[in-house]
C-alpha positions as CSV (number, residue, x, y, z in Angstrom):
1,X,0.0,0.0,0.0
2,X,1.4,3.2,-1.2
3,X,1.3,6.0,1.7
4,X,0.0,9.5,0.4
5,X,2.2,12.4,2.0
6,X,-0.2,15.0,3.4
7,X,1.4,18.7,2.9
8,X,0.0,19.7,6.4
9,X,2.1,21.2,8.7
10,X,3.2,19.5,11.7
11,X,4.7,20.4,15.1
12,X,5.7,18.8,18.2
13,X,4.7,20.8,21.6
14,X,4.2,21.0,25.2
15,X,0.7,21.8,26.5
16,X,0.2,25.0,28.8
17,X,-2.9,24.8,29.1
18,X,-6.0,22.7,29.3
19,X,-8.7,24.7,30.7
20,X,-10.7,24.8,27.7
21,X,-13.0,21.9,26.8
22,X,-11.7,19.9,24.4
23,X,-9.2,22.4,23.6
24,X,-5.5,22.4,24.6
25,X,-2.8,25.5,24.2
26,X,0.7,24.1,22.8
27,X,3.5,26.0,23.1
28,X,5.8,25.1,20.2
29,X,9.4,25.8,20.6
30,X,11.5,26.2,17.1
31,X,15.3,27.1,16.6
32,X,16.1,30.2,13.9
33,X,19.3,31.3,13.0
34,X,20.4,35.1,13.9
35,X,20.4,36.8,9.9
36,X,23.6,38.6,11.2
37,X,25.1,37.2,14.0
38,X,24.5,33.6,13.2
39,X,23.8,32.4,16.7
40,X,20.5,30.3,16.8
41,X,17.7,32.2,18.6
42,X,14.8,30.0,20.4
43,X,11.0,31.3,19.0
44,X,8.0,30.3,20.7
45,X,4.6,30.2,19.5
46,X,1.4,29.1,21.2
47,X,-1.3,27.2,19.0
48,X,-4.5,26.2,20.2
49,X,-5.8,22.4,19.6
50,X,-8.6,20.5,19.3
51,X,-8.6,17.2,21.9
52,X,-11.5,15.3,21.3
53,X,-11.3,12.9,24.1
54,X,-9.9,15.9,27.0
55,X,-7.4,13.1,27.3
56,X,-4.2,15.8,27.8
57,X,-3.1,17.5,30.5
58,X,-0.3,20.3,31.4
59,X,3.2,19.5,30.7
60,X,2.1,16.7,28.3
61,X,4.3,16.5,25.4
62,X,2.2,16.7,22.0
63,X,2.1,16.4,18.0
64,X,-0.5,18.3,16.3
65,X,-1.3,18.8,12.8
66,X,-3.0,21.5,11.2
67,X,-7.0,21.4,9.7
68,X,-9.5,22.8,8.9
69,X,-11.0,26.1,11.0
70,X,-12.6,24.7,14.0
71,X,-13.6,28.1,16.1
72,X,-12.2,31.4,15.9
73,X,-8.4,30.6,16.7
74,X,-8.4,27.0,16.8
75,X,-6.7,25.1,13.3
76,X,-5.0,22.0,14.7
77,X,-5.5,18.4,15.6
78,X,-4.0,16.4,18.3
79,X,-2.4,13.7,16.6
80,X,-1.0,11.9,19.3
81,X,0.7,12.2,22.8
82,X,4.3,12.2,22.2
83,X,5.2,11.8,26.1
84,X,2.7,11.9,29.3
85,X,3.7,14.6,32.1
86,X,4.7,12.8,35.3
């Protein structure tokens, strides 16, 4: 069985909060590299997701993957937890 490539992006996070129901905030941590100095500079961005099941909790570690608008500032998808929060 061939597997089709999706072109969706996809990001790996740690949830800050779960307040929301079935809604999570990620906060996605990425690495970009300084245009003049060339030292590596750490960007954060927080993403809100859609958990179906309520099934995350703070400090979990997450994938999501972008979809379709679901509310007004929520356009990912948990796909799956990476690593539970102890």
């Amino acid at each position: 069985m061939i597997e089709k490539k999706s072109n969706k992006r996809e990001f790996v996070g740690e949830v800050v909060s779960d307040k929301n129901d079935k809604t999570i905030v990620v906060s996605v941590e990425t690495l970009v590299k300084h245009p003049l100095l060339g030292k590596y500079i750490r960007r954060r961005n927080k993403f809100m997701a859609h958990d179906p099941n309520n099934e995350c909790a703070i400090g979990d570690k997450v994938q999501i993957v972008e979809s379709r608008p679901l509310s007004a500032r929520k356009r990912w998808h948990l796909v799956k937890i990476v690593e539970k929060a102890v």
